[in-house]
MILUM-754184 format. One record per atom (N, C-alpha, C): chain; z, y, x; residue in three letters. Coordinates in steps of 0.001 Angstrom, whole numbers, plus 524288, in hexadecimal, padded with zeros to 5 digits. Layout:
REM MILUM-754184
<rec chain="A" Z="Z" Y="Y" X="X" res="ALA"/>
...
//
This chain:
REM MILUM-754184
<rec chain="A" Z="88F1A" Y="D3E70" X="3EA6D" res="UNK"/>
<rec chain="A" Z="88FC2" Y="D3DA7" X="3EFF5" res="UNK"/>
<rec chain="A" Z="88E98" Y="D42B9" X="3F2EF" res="UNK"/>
<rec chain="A" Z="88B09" Y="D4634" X="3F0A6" res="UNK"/>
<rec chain="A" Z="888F2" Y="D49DC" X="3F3F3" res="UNK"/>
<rec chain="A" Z="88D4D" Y="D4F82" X="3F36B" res="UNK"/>
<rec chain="A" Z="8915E" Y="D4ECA" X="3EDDF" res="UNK"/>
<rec chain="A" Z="89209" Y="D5291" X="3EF37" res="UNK"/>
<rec chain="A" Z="8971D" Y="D50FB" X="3EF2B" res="UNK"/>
<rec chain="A" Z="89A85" Y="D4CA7" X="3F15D" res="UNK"/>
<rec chain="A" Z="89DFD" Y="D4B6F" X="3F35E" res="UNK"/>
<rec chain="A" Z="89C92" Y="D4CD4" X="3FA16" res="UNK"/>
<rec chain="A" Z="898EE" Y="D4D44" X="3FB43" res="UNK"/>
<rec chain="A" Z="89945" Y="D4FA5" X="40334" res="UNK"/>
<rec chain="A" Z="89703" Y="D53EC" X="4026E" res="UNK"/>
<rec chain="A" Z="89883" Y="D5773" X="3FD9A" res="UNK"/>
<rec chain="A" Z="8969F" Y="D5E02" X="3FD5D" res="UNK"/>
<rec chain="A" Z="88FC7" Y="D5ED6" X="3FEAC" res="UNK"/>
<rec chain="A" Z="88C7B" Y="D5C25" X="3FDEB" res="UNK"/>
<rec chain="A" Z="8871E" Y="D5B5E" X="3FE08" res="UNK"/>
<rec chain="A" Z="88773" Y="D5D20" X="3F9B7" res="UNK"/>
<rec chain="A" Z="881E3" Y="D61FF" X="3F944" res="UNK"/>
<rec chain="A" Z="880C2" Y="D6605" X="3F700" res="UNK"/>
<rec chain="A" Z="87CA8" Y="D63BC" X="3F577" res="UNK"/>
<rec chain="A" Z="87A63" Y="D6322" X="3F01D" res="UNK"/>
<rec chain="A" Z="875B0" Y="D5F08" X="3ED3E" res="UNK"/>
<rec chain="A" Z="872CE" Y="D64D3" X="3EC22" res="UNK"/>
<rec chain="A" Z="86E11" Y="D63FD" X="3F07B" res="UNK"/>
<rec chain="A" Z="86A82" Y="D685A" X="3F197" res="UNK"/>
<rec chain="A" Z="86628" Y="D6799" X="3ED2F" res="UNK"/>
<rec chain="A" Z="8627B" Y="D631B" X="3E9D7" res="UNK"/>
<rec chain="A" Z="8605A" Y="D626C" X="3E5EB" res="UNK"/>
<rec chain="A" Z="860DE" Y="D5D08" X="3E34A" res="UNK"/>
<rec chain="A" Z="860D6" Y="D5D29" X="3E1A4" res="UNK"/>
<rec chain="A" Z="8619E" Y="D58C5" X="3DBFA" res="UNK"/>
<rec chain="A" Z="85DB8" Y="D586F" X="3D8F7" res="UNK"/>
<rec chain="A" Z="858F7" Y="D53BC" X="3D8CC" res="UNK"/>
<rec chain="A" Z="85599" Y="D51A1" X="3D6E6" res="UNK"/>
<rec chain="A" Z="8552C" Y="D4CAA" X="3D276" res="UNK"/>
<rec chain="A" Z="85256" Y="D4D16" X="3CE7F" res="UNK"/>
<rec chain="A" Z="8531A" Y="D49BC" X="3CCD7" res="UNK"/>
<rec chain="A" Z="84D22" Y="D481B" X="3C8FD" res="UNK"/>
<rec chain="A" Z="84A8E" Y="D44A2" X="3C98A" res="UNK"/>
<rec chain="A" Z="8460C" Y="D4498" X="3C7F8" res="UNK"/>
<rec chain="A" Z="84691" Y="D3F0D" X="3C302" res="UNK"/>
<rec chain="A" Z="845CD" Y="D428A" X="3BD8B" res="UNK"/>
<rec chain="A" Z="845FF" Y="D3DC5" X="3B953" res="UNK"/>
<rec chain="A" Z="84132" Y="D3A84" X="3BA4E" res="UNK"/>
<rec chain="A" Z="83DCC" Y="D3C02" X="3BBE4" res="UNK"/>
<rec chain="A" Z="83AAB" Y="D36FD" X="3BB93" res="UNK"/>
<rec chain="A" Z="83C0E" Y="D315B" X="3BFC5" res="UNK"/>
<rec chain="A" Z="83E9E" Y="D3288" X="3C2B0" res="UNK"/>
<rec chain="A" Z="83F76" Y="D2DF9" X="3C5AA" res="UNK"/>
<rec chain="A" Z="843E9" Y="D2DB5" X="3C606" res="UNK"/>
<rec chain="A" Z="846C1" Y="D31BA" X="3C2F5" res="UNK"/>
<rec chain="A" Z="84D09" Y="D30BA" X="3C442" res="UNK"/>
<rec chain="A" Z="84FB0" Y="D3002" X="3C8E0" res="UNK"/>
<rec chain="A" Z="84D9C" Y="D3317" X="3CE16" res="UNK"/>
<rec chain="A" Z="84FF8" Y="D33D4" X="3D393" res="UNK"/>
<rec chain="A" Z="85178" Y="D38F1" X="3D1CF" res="UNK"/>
<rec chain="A" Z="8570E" Y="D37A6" X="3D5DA" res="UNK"/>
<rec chain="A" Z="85A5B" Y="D3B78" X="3D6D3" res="UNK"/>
<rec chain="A" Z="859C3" Y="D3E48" X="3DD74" res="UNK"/>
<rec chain="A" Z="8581D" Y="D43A2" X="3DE39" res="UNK"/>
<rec chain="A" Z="8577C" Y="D4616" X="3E45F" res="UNK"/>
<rec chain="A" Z="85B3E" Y="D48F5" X="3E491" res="UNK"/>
<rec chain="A" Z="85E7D" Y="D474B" X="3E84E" res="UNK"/>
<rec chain="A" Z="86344" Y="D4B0C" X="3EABC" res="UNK"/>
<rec chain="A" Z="861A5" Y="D4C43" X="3EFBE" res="UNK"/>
<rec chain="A" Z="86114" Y="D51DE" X="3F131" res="UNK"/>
<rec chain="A" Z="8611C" Y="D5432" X="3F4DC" res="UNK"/>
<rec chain="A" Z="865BA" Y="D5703" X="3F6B7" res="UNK"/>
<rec chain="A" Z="868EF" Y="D55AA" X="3FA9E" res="UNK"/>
<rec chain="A" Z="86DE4" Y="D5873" X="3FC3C" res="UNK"/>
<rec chain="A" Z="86E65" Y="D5C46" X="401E0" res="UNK"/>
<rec chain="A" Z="86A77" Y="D59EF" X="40329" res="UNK"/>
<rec chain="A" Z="86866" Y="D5C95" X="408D9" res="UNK"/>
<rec chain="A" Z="86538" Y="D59DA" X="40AF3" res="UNK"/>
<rec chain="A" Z="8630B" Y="D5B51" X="4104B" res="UNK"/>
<rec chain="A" Z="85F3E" Y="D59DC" X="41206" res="UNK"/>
<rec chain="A" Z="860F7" Y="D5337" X="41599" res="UNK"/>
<rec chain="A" Z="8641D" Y="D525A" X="41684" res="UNK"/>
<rec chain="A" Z="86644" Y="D4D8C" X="416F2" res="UNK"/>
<rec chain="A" Z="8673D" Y="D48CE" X="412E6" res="UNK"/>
<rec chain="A" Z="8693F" Y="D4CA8" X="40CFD" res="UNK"/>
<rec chain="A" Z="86A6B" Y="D486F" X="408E1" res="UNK"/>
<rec chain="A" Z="867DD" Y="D49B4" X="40562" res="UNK"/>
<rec chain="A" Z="86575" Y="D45AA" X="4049E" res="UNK"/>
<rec chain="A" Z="860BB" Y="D4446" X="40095" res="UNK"/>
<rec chain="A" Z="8611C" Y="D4045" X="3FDB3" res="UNK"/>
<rec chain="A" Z="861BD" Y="D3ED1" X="3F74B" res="UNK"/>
<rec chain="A" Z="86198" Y="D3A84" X="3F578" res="UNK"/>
<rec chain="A" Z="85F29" Y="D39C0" X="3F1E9" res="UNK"/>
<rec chain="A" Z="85C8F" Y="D3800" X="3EF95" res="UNK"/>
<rec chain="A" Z="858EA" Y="D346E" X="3EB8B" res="UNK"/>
<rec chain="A" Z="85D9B" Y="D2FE2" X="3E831" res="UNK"/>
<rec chain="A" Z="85CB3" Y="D3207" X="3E3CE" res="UNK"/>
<rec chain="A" Z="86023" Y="D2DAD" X="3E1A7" res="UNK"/>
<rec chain="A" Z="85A8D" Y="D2AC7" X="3DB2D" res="UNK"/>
<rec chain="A" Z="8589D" Y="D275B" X="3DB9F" res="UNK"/>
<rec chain="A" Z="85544" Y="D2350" X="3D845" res="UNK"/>
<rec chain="A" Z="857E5" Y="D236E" X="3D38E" res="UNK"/>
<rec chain="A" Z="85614" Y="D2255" X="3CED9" res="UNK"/>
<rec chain="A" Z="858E5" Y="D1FF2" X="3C9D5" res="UNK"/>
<rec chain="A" Z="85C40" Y="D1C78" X="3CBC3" res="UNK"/>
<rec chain="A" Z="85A84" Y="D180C" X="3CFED" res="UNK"/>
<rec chain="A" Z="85E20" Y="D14A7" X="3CE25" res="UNK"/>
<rec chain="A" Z="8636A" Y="D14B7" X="3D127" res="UNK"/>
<rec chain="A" Z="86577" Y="D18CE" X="3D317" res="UNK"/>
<rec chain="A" Z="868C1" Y="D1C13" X="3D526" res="UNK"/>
<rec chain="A" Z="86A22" Y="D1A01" X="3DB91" res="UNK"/>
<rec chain="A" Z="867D1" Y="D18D6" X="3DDFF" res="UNK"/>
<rec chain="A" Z="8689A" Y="D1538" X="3E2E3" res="UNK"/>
<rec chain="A" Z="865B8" Y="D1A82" X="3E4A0" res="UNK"/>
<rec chain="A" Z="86A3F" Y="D1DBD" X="3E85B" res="UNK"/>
<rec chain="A" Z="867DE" Y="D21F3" X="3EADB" res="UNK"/>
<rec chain="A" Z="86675" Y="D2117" X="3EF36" res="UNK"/>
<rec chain="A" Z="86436" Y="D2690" X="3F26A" res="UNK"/>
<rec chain="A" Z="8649E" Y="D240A" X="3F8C5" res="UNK"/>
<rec chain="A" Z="861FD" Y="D2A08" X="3F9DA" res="UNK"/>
<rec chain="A" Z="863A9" Y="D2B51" X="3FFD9" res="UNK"/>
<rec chain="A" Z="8624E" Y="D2F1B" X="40300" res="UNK"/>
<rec chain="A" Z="85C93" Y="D2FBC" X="40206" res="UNK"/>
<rec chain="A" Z="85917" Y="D33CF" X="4023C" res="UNK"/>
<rec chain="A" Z="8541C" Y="D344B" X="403C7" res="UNK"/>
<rec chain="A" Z="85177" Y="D3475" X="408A4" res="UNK"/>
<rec chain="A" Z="84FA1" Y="D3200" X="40AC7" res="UNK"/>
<rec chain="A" Z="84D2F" Y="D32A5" X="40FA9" res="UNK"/>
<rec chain="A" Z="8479F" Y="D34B8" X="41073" res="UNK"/>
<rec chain="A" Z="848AE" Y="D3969" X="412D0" res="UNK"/>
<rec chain="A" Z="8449A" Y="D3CA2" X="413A7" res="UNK"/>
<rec chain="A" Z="83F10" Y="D3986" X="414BB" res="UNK"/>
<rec chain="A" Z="83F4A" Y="D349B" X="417D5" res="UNK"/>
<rec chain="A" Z="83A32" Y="D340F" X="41912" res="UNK"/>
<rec chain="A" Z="8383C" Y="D2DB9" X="414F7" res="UNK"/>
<rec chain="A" Z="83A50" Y="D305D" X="4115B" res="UNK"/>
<rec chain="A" Z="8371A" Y="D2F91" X="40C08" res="UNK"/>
<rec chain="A" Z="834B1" Y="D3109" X="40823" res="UNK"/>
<rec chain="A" Z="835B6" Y="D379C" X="409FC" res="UNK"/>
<rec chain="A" Z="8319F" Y="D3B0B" X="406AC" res="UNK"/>
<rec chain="A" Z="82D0A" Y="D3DB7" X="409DF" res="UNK"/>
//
C-alpha cells in the first residue's frame, strides 16, 4: 500500500520476540502491525 502512493518506508522494524511489525513512513504514517496481522495506525498518545 505504501509504496503504491510513492511513500518512502523511512525504517522497518521487526522484533522476534513478539513478532510486531514497526513501519515508520513519516511523521504522519505510522503502523504497528501484531502477529496476528490486524494492523492499525499508531497513535502518538500511546507512547
Amino acid at each position: 500500500m505504501l509504496s503504491n502512493y510513492y511513500r518512502d518506508i523511512q525504517l522497518f522494524r521487526y522484533n522476534a520476540q513478539s513478532g510486531i511489525i514497526y513501519i515508520f513512513a513519516s511523521d504522519e504514517l505510522q503502523i504497528v502491525i501484531p502477529r496476528n496481522g490486524d494492523w492499525r495506525f499508531l497513535d502518538e498518545a500511546q507512547l
